[in-house]
Structure formats: structure tokens, C-alpha cells
C-alpha positions in Angstrom: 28.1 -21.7 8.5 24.9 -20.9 6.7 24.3 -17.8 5.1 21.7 -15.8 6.9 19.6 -13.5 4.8 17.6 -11.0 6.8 14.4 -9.2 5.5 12.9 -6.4 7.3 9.4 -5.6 6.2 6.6 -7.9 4.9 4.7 -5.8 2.6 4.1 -7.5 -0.8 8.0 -6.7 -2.1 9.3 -7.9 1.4 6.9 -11.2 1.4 7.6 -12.2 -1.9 11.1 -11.9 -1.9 11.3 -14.0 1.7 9.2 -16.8 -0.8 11.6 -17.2 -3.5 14.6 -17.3 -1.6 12.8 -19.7 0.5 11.8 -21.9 -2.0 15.0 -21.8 -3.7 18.1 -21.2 -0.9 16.2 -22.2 1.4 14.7 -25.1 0.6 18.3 -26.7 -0.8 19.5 -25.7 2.5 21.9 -22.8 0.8 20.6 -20.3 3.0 18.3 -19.2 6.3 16.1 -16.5 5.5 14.5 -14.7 8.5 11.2 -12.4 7.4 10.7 -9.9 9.9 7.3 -7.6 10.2 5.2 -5.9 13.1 2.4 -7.7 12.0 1.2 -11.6 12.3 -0.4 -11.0 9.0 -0.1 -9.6 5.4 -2.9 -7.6 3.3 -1.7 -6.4 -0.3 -1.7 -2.0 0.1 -3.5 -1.5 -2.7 -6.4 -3.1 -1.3 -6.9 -0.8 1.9 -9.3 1.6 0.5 -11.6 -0.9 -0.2 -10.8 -1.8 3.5 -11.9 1.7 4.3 -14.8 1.6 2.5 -16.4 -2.1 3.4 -16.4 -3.3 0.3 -13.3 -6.0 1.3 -13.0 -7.8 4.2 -9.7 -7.7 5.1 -9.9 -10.9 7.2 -10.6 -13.1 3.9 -7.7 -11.3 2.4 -5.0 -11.3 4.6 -2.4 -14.0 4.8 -0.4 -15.3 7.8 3.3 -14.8 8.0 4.3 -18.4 10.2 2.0 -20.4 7.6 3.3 -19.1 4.9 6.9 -19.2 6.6 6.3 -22.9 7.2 5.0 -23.5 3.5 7.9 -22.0 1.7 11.0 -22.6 3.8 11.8 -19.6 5.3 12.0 -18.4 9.4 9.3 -15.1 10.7 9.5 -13.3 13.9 7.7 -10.5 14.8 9.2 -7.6 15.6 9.8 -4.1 14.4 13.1 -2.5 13.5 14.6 -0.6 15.9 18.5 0.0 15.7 21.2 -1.3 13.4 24.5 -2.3 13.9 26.5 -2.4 10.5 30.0 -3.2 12.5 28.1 -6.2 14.3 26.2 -7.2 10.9 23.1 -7.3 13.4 19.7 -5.7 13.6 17.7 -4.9 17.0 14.3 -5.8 17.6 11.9 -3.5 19.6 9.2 -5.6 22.0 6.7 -6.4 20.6 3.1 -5.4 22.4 -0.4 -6.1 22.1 -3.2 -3.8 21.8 -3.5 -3.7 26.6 0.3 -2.7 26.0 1.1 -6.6 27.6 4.6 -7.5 25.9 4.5 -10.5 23.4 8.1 -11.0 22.1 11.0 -9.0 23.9 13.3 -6.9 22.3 16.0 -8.7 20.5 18.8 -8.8 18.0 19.6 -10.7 15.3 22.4 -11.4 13.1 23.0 -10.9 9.5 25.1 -11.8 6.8 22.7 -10.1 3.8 20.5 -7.5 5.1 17.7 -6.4 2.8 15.2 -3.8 3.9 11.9 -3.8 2.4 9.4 -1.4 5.1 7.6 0.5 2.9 6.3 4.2 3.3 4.2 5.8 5.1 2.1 8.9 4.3 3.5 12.2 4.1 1.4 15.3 5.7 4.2 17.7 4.6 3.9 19.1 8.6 0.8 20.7 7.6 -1.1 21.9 10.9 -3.5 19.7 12.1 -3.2 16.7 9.3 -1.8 14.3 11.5 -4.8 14.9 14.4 -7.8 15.4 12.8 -7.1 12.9 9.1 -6.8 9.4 9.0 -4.3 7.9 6.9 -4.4 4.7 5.3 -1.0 2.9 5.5 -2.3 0.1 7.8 -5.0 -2.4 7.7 -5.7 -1.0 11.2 -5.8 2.3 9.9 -8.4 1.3 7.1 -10.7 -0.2 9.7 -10.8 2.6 11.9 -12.2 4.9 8.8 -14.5 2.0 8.2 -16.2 1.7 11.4 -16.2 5.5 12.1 -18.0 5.6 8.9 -20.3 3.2 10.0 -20.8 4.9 13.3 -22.2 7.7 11.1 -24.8 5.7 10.0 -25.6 3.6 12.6 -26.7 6.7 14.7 -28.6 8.5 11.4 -30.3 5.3 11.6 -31.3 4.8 15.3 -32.7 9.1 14.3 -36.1 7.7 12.8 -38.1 10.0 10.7 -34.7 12.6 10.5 -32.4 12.5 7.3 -28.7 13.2 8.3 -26.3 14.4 5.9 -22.4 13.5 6.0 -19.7 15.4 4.9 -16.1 13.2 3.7 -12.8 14.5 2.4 -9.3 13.2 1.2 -6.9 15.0 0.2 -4.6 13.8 -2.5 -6.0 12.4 -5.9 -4.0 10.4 -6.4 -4.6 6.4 -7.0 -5.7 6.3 -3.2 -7.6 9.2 -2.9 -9.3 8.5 -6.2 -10.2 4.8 -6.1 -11.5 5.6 -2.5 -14.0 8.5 -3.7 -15.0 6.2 -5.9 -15.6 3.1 -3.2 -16.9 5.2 -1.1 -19.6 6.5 -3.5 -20.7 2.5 -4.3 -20.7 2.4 -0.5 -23.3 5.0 0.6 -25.4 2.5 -2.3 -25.0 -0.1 -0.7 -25.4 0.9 2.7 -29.3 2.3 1.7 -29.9 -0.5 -0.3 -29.5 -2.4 3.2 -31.5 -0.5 5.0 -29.2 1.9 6.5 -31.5 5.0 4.9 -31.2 7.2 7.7 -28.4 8.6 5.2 -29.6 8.6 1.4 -27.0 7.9 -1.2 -27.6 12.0 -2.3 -26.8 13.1 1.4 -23.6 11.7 1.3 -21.0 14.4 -0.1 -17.4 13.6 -1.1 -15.0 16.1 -1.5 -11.5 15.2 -3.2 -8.9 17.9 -3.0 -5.4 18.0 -4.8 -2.7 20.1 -5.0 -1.8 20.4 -8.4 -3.7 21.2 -11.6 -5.3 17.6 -12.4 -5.7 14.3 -11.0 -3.7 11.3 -10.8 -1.1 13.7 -11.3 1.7 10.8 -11.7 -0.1 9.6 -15.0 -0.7 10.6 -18.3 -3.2 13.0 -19.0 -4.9 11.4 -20.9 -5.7 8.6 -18.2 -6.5 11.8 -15.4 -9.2 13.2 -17.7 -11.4 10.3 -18.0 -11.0 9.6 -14.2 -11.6 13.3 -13.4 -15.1 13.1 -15.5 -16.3 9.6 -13.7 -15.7 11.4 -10.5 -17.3 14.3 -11.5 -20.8 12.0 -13.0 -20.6 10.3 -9.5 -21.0 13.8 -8.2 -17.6 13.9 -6.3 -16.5 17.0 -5.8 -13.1 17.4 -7.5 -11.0 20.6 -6.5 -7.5 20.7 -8.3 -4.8 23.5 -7.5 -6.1 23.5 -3.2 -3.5 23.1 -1.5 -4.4 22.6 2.4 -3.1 25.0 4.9 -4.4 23.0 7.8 -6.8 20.6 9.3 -9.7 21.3 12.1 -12.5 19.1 13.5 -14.7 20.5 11.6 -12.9 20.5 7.9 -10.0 21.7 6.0 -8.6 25.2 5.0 -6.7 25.4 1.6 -4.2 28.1 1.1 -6.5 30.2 -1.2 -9.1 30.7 1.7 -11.6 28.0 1.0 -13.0 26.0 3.6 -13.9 22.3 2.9 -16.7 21.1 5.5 -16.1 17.6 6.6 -16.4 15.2 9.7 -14.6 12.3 7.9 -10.9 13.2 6.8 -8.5 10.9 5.1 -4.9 12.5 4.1 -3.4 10.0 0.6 -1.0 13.2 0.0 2.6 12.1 -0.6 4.8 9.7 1.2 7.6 9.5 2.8 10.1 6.1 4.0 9.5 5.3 8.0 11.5 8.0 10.0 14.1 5.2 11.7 15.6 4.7 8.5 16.8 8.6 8.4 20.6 8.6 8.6 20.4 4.9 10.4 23.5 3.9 11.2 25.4 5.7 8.9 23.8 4.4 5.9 22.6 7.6 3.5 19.2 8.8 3.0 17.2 11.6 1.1 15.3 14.0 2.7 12.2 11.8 2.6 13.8 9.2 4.9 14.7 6.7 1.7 17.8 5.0 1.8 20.0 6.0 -1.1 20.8 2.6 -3.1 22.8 1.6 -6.0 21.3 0.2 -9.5 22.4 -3.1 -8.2 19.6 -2.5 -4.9 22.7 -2.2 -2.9 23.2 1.0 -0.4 25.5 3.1 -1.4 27.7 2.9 2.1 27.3 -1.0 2.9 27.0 -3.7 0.0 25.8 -6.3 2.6 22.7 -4.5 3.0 20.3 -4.0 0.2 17.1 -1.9 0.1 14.3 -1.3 -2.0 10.6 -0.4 -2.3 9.1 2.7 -1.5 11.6 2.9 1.5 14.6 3.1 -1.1 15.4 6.2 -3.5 16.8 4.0 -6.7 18.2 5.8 -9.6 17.2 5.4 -13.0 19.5 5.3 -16.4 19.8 7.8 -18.5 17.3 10.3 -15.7 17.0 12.7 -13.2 14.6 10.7 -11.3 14.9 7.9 -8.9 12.2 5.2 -9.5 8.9 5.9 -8.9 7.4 4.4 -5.8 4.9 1.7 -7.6 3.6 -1.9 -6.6 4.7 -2.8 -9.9 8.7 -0.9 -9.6 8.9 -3.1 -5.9 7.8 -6.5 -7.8 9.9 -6.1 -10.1 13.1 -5.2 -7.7 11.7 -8.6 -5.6 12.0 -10.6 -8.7 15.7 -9.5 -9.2 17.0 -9.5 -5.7 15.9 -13.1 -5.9 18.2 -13.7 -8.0 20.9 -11.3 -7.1 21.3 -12.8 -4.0 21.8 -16.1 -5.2 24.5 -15.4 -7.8 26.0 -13.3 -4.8 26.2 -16.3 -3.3 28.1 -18.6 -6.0 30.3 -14.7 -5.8 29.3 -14.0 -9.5 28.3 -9.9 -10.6 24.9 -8.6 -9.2 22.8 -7.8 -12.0 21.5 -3.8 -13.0 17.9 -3.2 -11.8 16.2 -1.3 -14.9 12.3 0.0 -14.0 9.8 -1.4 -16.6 6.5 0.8 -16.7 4.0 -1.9 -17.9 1.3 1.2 -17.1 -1.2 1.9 -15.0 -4.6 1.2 -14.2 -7.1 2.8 -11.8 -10.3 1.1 -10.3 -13.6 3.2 -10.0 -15.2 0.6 -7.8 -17.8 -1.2 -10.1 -18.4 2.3 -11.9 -15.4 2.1 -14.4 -11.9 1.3 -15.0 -9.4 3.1 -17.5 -5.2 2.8 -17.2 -2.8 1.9 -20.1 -0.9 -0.9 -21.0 2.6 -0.7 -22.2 4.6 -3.4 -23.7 7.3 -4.6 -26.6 4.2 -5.9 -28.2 1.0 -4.1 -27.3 2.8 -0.6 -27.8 0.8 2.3 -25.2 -2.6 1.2 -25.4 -4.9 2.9 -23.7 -8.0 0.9 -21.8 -11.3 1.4 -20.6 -14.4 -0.1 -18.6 -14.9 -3.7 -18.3 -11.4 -4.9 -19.9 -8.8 -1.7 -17.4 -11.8 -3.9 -15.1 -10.0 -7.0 -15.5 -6.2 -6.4 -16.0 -6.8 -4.6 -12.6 -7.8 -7.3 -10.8 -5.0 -9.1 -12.9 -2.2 -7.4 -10.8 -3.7 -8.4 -7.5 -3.2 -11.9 -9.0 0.0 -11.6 -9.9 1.0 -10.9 -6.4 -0.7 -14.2 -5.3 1.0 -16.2 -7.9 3.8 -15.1 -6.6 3.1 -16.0 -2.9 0.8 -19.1 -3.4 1.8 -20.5 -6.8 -0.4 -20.9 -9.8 -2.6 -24.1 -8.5 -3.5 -22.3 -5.4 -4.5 -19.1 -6.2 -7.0 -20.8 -9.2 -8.7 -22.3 -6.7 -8.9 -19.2 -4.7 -9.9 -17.5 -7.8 -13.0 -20.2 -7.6 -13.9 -19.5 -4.2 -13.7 -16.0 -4.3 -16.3 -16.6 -7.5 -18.6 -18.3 -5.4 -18.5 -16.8 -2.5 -19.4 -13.0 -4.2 -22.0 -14.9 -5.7 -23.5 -15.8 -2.3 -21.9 -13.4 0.6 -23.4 -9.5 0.6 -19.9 -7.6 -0.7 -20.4 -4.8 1.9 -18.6 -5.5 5.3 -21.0 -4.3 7.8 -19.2 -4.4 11.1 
């Protein structure tokens, strides 16, 4: 019997470890691999705030699941996780439903022989009153669209007001990568938005407000990359409020726990994150108190070495620290690359290789303001980089994710069309 490889969750780790076991097992016919997702289609995360803001349209972005099932030799079905039975080696289904709550694909199980669980995270609120009502959260493309057109709702009606200037009022909490690349996106939006004629709100009526908890931004990253960022921010005229801890979340804004009050009719919450709540205890398997399955260096679970998890949705330890592996785009490519190839030499019952996080750095996108990250390497060393070339090795990892789906001939010529089309196509999504 064929082995049957299951992978739950087609975020970028999830999709491009279904297309390297497809176009290796499953092309020679050593293997069916099954992707399942709730979605039909796939948008890289990373790219939501500009989602949020307009500044991408996610529909020239996103890819679909059964073409590129069909193109690289693996099996997707819909679905979300519901249930699993490690005795049975099978994971249930829920329905799935459409947006009039009409079913589209019953609830169903399927059977594994390798399990691998790739969902991702979800934003963490840390229970604080009011978050999850009155703040939007951007895990979702759906999520990111909402924000958008609520923010264009804004200005639509500021606009239709002849003769009466409106002022509006946004804040996200969290400066981290999300909440700072979106301040900044959001800034070259209210630009762009008066330089097409939506001047009912002027660019200087338009006031951000970015709060964090701790003492700096980008608090994940050197120092050295947060101060930079902090002072963009700051030249934008974002307003930047470290140590604020919110208390809780109105309608009207947001209270911090030293008695401020933030005024703001747009909320986005980029605080923290936590693995989907599901996966809490599922079926025996362990988990931390943040929902993440508990998994060896090998990606394996500590209670089930058929089933494998990683991502944000796994808590991996690292050598020689205290600290599991951080929850990066770049930490979950890396584990994709590997499980490729761990589950083959599983296969041919040879040792699973150690998974070992590479930081290769980090870089942060200020919209077309700026760029500054660092670069780390055998043979670069830490370098640190700013503008124009942090600019372009940004946009150099959302390549690297295509390479990995599409191939090198294919995303070149998307590379050219995306080059012409920018040169042609206004870049701010206006519905």
C-alpha cells in the first residue's frame, strides 16, 4: 500500500512542504500526499498588512490549492481540522461552509500513515477586555480586507461631506514587524488616497498611533535595527508609545494600564500569538500553554513519532538554549526544507536528521519610506542594511517562497509581469 502523508495547514511552510514531497514521492509514485486547508487559496502572511492597507491586491497574489495540487503531484481537500484519532492513524474533517452557511464538503475523515501539522498561529489578545470585539486582527486574508474596506468606508463618507475636512483616528497595538510595517503602509496610504482624490481626509488628518508593551520596538530584534525603525516612524509622524500596556478595548479607543487613553475608530491588535486552540492537549499529544504542540529536534511530537509538527503551531527546542525556536517565516522554511527530506529517508527507514534554526536576520519594510534589517551569514558576518538595498533583499524573501512553490522559470516571468504591471496599474487597491 502507498504511504499516505497527510499535511494539515497550507500556509507557506504547509504549501511548500506538500510541493516537494509532491514533486519528489509523489511524482515517482513513492507516496500520496493529501494537503489540507480551510481555504481554496494561499496568500504568503507577511503580505496581509499590505492587504490591509491597499497597497496589494490580494487577488493577484494568491495562489490556488487544486492548481497547484494538479501541477506538482500532490491531492487537496478542503477542510478544517477538527478531531484526531492517533489509535486510528486518522484525522476528522469539519464541513466545510460558505459565506450563506450552505455546506460545501461534509465532514469527513481521513487516514494517515505520516501526519504532519503545519496550521500556523493566530493572534494572541492575552484575554484583555474588549480586544477580541472592538480590534481587528490580521491572521486572514479575510481579516485584512475587512480593515481595508472599513478604512475605505472612512473615506468614502469624508468624501461624499463636501466642503468638511474629517479627521480619523487608527491604532495597533503591538510593534512588532506587523504592527510596524502597517503604520508605515498605512501612512503611504492616506498619500495615496488624497493624491486620488479622496481629499475629504488630508494625509495630516490622518493620525496613527502604535502602542507596545515593552520599552522599544521590534522588540524581537536587535537594538540597533528598532532604533532606526522607531525614528522613521517617528519622521512619518506616527505616534510611537513604548512601555503601554492595554488594559482594555472600547468603541471609542484603548485604555493602557498607566491611565492613558488612546482615541481611535480603527483598531488592529499584532500583540503576540498563540497556536489554534484545537491543537491544546489534542488527542493526547502535548502542548505548551500557548496551544503549540511540544516536538522533538527531529520535528517529531514528543508522544507520537508518526505525526510531526512545526511552524508557529509547534514549540521546537533549540541546542545548547532555553528557548524554543522563534516563530519566523524564515525558522518554518527552513523546517519545510528538512521535513522534505526527513520524510523521505523515513521512508527508505534510515535516521531522521536534527533540525538546527539558522537566523539569516531580519529585515523590516517601511512601505516605499525605508527599509533597514541585518544580514547574517558564514560569509557576510552581521551586516547591518539600510534603504534601497534592506529594500531589495526584502522583497528577496517573498521570492524565495515562490521559488519554492513555482520554480525558478516561473516566478522570473512573474517577476516581469509584476514589473510591468506596477508600471501601468495604480498600486492602491481601491475597492
Amino acid at each position: 500500500m502507498t504511504h499516505r502523508i497527510v499535511i494539515v495547514g497550507g500556509g507557506a511552510g504547509g504549501l511548500e512542504l506538500a510541493t516537494r514531497l509532491g514533486r519528489t514521492l509523489g511524482k515517482r509514485g513513492k507516496a500520496r500526499i493529501t494537503l489540507i486547508d480551510a481555504n481554496l487559496t494561499h496568500i504568503w502572511k507577511p503580505l496581509l498588512h499590505e492587504v490591509a492597507a491597499g497597497s496589494l491586491n490580494s487577488s493577484a497574489d494568491e495562489l490556488n490549492y487544486v492548481a497547484q495540487a494538479k501541477w506538482n503531484h500532490f491531492e487537496f481537500q478542503m477542510g478544517r481540522m477538527s478531531g484526531l484519532d492517533r489509535e486510528r492513524n486518522c484525522v476528522h474533517l469539519a464541513a466545510s461552509l460558505d459565506e450563506h452557511g450552505i455546506e460545501l464538503v461534509p465532514a469527513r475523515t481521513l487516514s494517515y500513515d505520516t501526519l504532519v501539522i503545519a496550521v500556523g498561529s493566530t493572534t494572541n489578545d492575552f484575554g484583555t477586555k474588549g480586544a477580541a470585539e472592538h480590534c481587528i486582527f490580521l491572521d486572514t486574508r479575510e481579516q485584512a480586507e475587512r480593515f481595508h474596506r472599513l478604512l475605505l468606508s472612512h473615506y468614502m463618507r469624508a468624501h461624499a461631506a463636501e466642503g468638511h475636512q474629517s479627521t480619523i483616528n487608527m491604532a495597533i497595538v503591538g510593534a512588532g514587524a506587523t504592527g510596524v510595517e502597517l503604520a508605515a503602509e498605512l501612512h503611504h496610504a492616506a498619500r495615496e488616497l488624497a493624491a486620488y482624490g479622496l481629499n475629504g481626509i488630508k494625509p495630516e488628518n490622518v493620525h496613527i498611533t502604535l502602542i507596545e508593551a515593552g520599552p522599544r520596538v521590534l522588540p524581537a530584534l536587535p537594538e540597533r535595527i528598532s532604533q532606526p525603525v522607531h525614528q522613521t516612524l517617528k519622521d512619518l509622524g506616527v505616534t510611537v508609545l513604548t512601555d503601554a500596556a492595554v488594559s482594555e478595548v472600547t468603541d471609542e479607543g484603548l485604555h493602557t494600564k498607566d491611565g492613558n487613553f488612546v482615541s481611535a475608530t480603527l483598531k488592529v491588535w499584532a500583540a503576540g500569538i498563540r497556536a489554534p486552540s484545537f491543537l491544546k492537549d489534542i488527542d493526547g499529544l502535548e502542548s505548551n500553554r500557548i496551544n503549540q504542540l511540544q516536538v522533538l529536534s527531529t520535528l517529531q511530537t514528543t508522544r507520537d513519532e508518526n505525526i510531526f509538527a512545526f511552524g508557529d503551531c509547534a514549540a521546537c527546542p533549540q541546542p545548547d538554549s532555553d528557548r524554543n525556536v522563534p516563530p519566523r517565516a524564515q525558522a518554518a522554511h527552513q523546517q519545510a526544507s528538512l521535513l522534505a527530506k526527513s520524510i523521505a529517508r523515513r521512508l527508505e527507514g534510515k535516521d531522521l536528521p536534527i533540525y538546527r534554526y539558522r537566523d539569516y536576520g531580519s529585515l523590516i519594510s517601511l512601505s516605499t519610506f525605508s527599509a533597514v534589517g541585518n544580514l547574517m551569514g558564514n560569509l557576510t558576518g552581521n551586516v547591518m542594511l539600510e534603504g534601497w538595498l534592506a529594500r531589495m533583499f526584502y522583497v528577496s524573501l517573498y521570492r524565495m517562497h515562490q521559488i519554492a512553490l513555482y520554480g525558478v522559470a516561473r516566478t522570473g516571468l512573474m517577476m516581469i509581469g509584476d514589473k510591468l504591471s506596477t508600471s501601468t496599474v495604480p498600486r492602491l487597491k481601491l475597492h
